[in-house]
N, C-alpha and C positions, 0 to 999 in steps of 0.2 A: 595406333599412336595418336596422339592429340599432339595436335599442334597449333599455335596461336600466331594468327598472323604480324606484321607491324602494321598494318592499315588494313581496312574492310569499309567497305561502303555499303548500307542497305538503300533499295532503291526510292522511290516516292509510295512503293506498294510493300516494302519492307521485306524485301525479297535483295537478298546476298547478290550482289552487281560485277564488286570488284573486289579483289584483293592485291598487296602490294606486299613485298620481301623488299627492305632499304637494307642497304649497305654504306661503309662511307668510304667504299675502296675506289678508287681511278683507274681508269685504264680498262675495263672488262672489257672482252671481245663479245660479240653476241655470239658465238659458236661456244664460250666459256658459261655465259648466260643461258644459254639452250640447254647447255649439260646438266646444270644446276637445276633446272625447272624440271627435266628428266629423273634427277633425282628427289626431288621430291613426290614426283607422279611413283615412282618406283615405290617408294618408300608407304605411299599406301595415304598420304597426306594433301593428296592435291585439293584446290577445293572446287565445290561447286557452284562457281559462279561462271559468269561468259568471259569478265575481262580480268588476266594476272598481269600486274604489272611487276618488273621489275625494277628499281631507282636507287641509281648511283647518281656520285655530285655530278660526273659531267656527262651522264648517259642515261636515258629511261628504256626500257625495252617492254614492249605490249605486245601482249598476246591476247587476239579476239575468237570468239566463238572457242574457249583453252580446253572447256572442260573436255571435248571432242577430240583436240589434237593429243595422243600418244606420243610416245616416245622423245627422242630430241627433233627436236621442232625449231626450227628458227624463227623469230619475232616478226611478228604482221608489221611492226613497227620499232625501226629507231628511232629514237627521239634526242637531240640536242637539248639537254635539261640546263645548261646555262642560261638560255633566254626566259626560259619558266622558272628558275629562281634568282637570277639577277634581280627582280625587284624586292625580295625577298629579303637576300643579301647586302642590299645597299642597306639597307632598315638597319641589318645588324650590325656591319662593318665588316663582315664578316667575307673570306676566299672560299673558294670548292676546297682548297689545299688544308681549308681550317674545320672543316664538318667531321665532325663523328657522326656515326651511325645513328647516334640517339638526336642531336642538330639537325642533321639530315631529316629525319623520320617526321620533324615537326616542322622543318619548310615545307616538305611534300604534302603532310596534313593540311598545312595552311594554302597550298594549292590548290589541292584537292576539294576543301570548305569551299573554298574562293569558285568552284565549277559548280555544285551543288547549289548552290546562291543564283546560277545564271537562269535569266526569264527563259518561261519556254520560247522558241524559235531565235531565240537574240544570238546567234551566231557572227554576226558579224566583228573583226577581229580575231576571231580565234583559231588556230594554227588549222593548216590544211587537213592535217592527220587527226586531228582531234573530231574533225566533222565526218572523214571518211570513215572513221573507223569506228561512229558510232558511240564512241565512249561522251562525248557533252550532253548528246539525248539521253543515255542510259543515265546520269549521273545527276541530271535535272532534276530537283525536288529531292533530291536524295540526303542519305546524314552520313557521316562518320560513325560507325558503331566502334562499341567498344567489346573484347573481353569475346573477339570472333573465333571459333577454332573451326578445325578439321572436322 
């Protein structure tokens, strides 16, 4: 099965880092989120990278070291994605209650640019979980690819 993700990051060495599934639904549970990532591993589609993200308007869920984790797995990380696209959003004028999938997928891009942009070591200000969990190092020097599949 070929599958194409909505976001893919190659690294500074152009090596596949991350990948991301956007949605523009509210409310996901990460135990709904885990199933989902389960089925796509099932499904023969998962990909080979270390970090999957998932990104709804008011919830991010990561998975580090994924390609390793089988089955349903709950997320190394939630994330509070308001404060990561409030600035985003004030730009547009735009609610989390007003995003669609494809809205969404292009704040999260312009986030995501917005990290690949950061000096090496310039950590400072950026969220606790972003430094533990290794995703601002991995992401450093890195691009937005396009046209990523399975």
């Amino acid at each position: 099965m070929n599958s194409r993700w909505d976001l893919a990051v190659l690294d500074k060495h152009d090596q596949l880092v991350l990948v991301a599934e956007v949605k523009g639904r509210l409310g996901i549970s990460p135990e709904w989120a885990s199933q989902f990532r389960r089925n796509i591993f099932t499904h023969g589609t998962f990909p080979d990278a270390p970090y999957f993200l998932m990104a709804f308007p008011d919830q991010f869920y990561l998975w580090t070291d994924s390609v390793h984790k089988k089955g349903t797995v709950n997320p190394d990380f939630t994330i509070d994605a308001i404060p990561i696209l409030r600035p985003y959003l004030s730009k547009s004028g735009l609610t989390t209650k007003d995003l669609s999938g494809q809205s969404l997928e292009i704040l999260v891009a312009a986030w995501i640019i917005s990290l690949t942009d950061q000096e090496p070591n310039s950590q400072s200000g950026q969220p606790d979980w972003l430094i533990k969990s290794g995703l601002q190092e991995a992401l450093t020097g890195g691009r937005l690819a396009q046209g990523v599949s399975a």
